[in-house]
DRENKOLLO-452927 format. One line per field, with one value per residue: residue number from 1; residue in one letter; x, y, z of N, C-alpha, C in turn. Coordinates in Angstrom, 3 decimals. Layout:
BEGIN
resi	(NUM/...);
resn	(a/...);
n_px	(X/...);
n_py	(Y/...);
n_pz	(Z/...);
ca_px	(X/...);
ca_py	(Y/...);
ca_pz	(Z/...);
c_px	(X/...);
c_py	(Y/...);
c_pz	(Z/...);
//
This chain:
BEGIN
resi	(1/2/3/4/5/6/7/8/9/10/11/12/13/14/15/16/17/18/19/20/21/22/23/24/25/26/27/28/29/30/31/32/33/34/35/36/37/38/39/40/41/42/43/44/45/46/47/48/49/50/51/52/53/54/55/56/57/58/59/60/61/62/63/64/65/66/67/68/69/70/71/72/73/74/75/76/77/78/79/80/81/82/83/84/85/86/87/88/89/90/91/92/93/94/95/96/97/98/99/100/101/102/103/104/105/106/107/108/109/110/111/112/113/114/115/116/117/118/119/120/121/122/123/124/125/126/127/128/129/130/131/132/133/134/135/136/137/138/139/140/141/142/143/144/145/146/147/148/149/150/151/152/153/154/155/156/157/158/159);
resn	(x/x/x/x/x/x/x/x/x/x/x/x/x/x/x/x/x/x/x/x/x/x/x/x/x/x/x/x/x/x/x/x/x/x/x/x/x/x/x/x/x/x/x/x/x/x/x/x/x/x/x/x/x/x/x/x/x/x/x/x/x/x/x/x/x/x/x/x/x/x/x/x/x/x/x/x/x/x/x/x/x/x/x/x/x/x/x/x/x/x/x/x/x/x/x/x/x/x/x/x/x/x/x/x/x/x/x/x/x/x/x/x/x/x/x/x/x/x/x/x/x/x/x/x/x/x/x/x/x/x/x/x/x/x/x/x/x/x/x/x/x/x/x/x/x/x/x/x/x/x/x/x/x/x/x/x/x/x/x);
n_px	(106.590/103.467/101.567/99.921/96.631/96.144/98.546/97.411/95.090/95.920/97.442/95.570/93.834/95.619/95.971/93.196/92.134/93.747/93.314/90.671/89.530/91.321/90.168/87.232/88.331/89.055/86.088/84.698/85.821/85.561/83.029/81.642/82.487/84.075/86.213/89.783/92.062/95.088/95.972/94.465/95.491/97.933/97.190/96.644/99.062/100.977/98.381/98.727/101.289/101.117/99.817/100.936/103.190/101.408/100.843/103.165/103.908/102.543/103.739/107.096/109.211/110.721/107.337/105.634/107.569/106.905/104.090/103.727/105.311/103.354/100.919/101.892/102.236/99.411/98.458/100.127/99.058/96.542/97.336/97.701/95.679/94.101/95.256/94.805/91.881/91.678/92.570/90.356/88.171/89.100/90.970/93.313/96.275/96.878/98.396/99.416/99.433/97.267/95.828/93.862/95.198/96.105/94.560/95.895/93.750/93.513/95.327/94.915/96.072/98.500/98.536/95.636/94.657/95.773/93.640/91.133/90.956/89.179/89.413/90.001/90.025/91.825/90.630/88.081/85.712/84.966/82.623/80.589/79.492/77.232/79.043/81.615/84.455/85.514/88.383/88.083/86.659/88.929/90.785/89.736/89.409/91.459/93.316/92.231/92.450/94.607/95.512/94.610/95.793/98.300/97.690/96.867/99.190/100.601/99.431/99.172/102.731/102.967/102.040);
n_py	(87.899/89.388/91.176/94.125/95.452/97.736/97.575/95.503/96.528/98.879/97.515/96.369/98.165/99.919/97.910/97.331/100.117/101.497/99.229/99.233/101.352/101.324/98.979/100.462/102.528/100.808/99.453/102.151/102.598/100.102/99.257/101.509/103.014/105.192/106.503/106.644/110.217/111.002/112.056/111.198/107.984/108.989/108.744/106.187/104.824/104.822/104.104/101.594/100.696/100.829/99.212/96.948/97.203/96.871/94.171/93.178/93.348/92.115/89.622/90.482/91.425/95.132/95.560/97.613/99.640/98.765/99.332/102.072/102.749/102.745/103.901/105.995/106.115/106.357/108.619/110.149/109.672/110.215/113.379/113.756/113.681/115.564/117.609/117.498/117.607/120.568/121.469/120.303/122.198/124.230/126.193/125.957/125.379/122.963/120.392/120.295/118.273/116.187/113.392/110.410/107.237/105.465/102.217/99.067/96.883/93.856/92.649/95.734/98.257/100.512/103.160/102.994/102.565/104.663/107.048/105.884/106.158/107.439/111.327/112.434/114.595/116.555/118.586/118.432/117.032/113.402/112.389/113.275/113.717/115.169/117.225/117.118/115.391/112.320/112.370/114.207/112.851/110.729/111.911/112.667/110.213/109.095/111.146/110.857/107.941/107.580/109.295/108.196/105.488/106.446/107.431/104.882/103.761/105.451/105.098/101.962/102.116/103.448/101.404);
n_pz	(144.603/144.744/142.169/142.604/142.355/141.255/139.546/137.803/136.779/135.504/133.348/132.255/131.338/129.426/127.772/126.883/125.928/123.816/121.988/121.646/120.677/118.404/116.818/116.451/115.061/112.423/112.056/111.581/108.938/107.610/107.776/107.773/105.865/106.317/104.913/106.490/106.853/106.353/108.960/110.362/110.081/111.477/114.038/114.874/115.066/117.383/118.823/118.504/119.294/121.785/122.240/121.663/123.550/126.079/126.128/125.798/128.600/130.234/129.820/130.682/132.357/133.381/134.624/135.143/133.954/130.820/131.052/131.362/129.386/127.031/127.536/127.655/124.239/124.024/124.970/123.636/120.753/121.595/121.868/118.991/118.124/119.263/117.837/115.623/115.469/115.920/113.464/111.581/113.409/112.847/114.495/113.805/111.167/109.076/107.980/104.325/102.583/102.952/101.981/101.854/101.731/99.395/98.535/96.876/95.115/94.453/90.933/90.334/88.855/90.521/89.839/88.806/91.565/92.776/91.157/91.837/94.361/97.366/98.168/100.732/103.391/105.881/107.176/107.538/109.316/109.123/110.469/113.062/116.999/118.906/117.913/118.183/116.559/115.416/115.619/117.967/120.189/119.992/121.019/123.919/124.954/124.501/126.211/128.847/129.754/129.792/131.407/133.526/133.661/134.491/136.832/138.812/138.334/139.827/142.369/142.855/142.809/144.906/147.043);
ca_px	(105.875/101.908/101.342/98.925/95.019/96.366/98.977/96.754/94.294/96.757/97.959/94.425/93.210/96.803/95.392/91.861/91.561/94.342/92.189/88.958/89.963/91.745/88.577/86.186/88.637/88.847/84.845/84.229/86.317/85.356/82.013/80.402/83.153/84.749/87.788/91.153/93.045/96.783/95.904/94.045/96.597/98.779/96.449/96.614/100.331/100.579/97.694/99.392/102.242/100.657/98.799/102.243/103.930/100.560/101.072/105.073/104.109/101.930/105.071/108.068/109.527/109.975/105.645/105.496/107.750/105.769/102.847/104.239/105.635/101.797/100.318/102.651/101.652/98.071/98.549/100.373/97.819/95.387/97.623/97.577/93.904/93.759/96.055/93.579/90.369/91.912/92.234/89.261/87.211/89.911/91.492/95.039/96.009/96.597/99.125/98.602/99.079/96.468/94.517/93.923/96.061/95.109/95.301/95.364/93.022/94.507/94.981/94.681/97.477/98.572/97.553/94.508/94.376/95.544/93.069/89.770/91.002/88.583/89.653/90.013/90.381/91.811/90.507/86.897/85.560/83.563/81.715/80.557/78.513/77.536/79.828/82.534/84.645/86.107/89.835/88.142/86.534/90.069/91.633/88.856/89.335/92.934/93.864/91.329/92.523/96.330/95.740/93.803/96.976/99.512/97.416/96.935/100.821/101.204/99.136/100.748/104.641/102.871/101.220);
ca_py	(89.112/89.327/92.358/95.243/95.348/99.093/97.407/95.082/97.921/99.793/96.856/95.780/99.508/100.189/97.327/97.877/101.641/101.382/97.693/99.360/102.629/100.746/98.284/101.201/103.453/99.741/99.624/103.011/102.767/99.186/98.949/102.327/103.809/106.363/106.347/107.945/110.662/110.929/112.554/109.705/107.379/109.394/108.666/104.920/104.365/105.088/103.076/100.008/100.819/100.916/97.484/95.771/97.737/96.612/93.281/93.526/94.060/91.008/88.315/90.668/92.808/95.347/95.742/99.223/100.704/98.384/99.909/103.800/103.517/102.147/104.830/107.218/105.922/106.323/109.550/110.590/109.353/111.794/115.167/114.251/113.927/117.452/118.929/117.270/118.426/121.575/121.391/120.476/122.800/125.741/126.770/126.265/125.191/121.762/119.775/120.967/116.953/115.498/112.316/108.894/106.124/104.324/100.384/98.497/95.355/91.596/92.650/96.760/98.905/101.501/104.173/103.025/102.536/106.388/107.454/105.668/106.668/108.711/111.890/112.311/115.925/116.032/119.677/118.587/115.809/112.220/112.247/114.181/113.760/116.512/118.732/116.319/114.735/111.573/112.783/114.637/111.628/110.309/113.015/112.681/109.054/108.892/111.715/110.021/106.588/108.006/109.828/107.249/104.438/106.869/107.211/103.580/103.412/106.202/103.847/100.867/102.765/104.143/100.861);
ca_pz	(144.897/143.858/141.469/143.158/141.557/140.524/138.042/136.935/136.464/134.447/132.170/131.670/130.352/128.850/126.811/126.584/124.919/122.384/121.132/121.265/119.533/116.742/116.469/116.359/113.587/111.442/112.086/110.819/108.127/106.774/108.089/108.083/104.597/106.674/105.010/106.913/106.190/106.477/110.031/111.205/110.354/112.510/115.217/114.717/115.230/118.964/119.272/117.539/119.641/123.143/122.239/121.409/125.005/126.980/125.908/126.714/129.867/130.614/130.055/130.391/133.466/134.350/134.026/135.310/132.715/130.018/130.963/131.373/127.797/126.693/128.468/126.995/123.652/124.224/125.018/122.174/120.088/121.762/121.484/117.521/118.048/119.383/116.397/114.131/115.678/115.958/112.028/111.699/113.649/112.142/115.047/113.714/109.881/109.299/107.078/103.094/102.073/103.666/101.503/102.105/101.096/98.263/98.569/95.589/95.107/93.214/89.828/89.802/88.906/91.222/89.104/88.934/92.972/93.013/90.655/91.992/96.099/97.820/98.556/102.154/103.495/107.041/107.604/107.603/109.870/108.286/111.172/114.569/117.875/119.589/117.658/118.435/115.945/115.492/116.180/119.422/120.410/119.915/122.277/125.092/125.188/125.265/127.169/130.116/129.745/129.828/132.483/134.638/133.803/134.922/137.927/138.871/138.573/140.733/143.505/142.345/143.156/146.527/148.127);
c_px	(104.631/101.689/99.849/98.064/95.523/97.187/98.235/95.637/94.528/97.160/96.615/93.419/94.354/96.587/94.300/91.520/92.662/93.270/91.205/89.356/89.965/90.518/87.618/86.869/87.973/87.197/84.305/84.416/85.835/83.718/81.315/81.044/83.529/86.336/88.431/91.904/94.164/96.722/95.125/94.935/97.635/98.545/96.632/97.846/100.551/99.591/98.470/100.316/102.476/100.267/100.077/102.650/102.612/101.004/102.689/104.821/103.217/103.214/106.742/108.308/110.619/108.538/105.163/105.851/107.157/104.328/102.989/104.394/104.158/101.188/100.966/101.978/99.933/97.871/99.179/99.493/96.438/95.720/97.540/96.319/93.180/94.080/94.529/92.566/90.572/91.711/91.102/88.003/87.732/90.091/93.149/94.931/96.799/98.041/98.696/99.098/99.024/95.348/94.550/94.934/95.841/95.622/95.164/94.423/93.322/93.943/94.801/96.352/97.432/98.153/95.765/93.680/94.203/94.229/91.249/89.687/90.019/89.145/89.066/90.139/90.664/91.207/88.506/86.359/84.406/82.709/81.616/79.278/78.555/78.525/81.098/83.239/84.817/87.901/89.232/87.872/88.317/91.062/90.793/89.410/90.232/93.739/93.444/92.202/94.136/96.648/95.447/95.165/97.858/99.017/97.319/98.235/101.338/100.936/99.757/102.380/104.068/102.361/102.327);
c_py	(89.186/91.049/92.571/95.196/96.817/98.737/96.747/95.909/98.238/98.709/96.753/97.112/100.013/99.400/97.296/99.012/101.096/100.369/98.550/100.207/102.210/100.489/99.248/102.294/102.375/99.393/100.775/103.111/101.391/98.951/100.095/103.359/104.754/106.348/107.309/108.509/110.455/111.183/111.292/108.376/107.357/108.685/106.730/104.280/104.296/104.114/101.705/99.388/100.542/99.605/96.535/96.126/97.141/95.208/92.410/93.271/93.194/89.892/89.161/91.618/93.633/95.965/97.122/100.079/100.590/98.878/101.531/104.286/103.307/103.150/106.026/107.580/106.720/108.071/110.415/110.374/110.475/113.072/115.191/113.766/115.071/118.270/118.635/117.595/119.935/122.167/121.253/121.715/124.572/126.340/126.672/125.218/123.704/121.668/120.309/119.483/115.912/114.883/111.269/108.420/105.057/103.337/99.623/97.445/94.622/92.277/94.215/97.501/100.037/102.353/104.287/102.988/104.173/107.407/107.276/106.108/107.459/109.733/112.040/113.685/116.173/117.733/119.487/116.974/114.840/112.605/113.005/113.321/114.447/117.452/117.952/114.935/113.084/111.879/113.663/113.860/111.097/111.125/113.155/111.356/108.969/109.350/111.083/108.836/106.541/107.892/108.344/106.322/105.228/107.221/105.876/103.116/104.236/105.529/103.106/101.387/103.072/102.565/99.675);
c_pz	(144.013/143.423/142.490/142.241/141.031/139.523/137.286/136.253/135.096/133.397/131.679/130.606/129.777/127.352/125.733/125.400/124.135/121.626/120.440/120.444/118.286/116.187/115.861/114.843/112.774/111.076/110.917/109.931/107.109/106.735/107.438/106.378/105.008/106.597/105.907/106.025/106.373/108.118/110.850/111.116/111.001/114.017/115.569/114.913/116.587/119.239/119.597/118.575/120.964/123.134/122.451/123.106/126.266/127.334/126.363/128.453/131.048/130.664/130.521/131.787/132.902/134.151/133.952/134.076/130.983/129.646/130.653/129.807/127.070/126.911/127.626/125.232/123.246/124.197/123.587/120.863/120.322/121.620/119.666/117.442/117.508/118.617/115.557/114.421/116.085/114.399/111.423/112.154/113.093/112.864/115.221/112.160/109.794/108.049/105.700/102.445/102.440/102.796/102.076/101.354/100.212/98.281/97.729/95.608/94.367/91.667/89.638/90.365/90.408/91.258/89.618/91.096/93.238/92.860/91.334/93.974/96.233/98.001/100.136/103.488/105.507/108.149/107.516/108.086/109.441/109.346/112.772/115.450/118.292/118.998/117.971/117.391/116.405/116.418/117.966/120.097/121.021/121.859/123.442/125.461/125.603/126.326/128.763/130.401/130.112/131.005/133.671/134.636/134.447/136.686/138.955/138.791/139.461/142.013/143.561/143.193/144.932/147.527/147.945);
//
């Protein structure tokens, strides 16, 4: 039986946005110094999670529910988007211990990892477009990309 262009669809952007997302946090964060907070790390698990289940779902049957849980993922990733740009913009109160994660480097104590961390504050966003965080960003993207796979499986199941 030859898989429908709607699952491949759906595995291929089930794949796709989690990647890019990640790529683009790991970007901002190594590239551009936008460290994460504790709340953006939230955001990053789901990703992680959807990438591994996309991937599942290329060698393994059954592909549909591979992709559904991926999708699911993805999605979850965007409602703790929306908490956090909710926090952010202060329309509901946020976690009260919320920093970054300090990573040590070859040769420095812990302490000293603790001590030299950025502070990271998850109630005020590194960066905006349009008035649009990062974490909303996050929750536009995913919720779309969710939605669209769970659609493309709904074809998929119908044709």
């Amino acid at each position: 039986m030859t898989e429908s262009p709607y699952l491949r669809l759906a595995q291929r952007t089930a794949l796709a946005v989690p990647a890019l997302l990640l790529a683009g946090a790991y970007v901002s964060q190594y590239v551009f110094g936008l460290y994460p907070c504790e709340m953006c790390w939230w955001q990053r698990w789901p990703h992680f999670a959807a990438v591994a289940l996309a991937l599942l779902s290329f060698f393994t049957p059954p592909k549909r529910l591979w992709v559904a849980l991926a999708a699911g993922g993805i999605l979850t990733s965007g409602l703790i988007g929306l908490f956090h740009a909710g926090v952010e913009y202060g329309w509901w109160e946020g976690i009260t211990s919320c920093a970054a994660i300090p990573q040590t480097d070859d040769g420095q104590s812990a302490l000293d990892a603790i001590m030299n961390s950025p502070l990271v504050r998850c109630d005020e966003p590194a960066w905006t477009l349009f008035g649009i965080s990062l974490a909303g960003f996050n929750f536009l993207i995913s919720a779309a990309a969710s939605l669209f796979i769970f659609n493309q499986l709904r074809k998929d199941h119908r044709a």
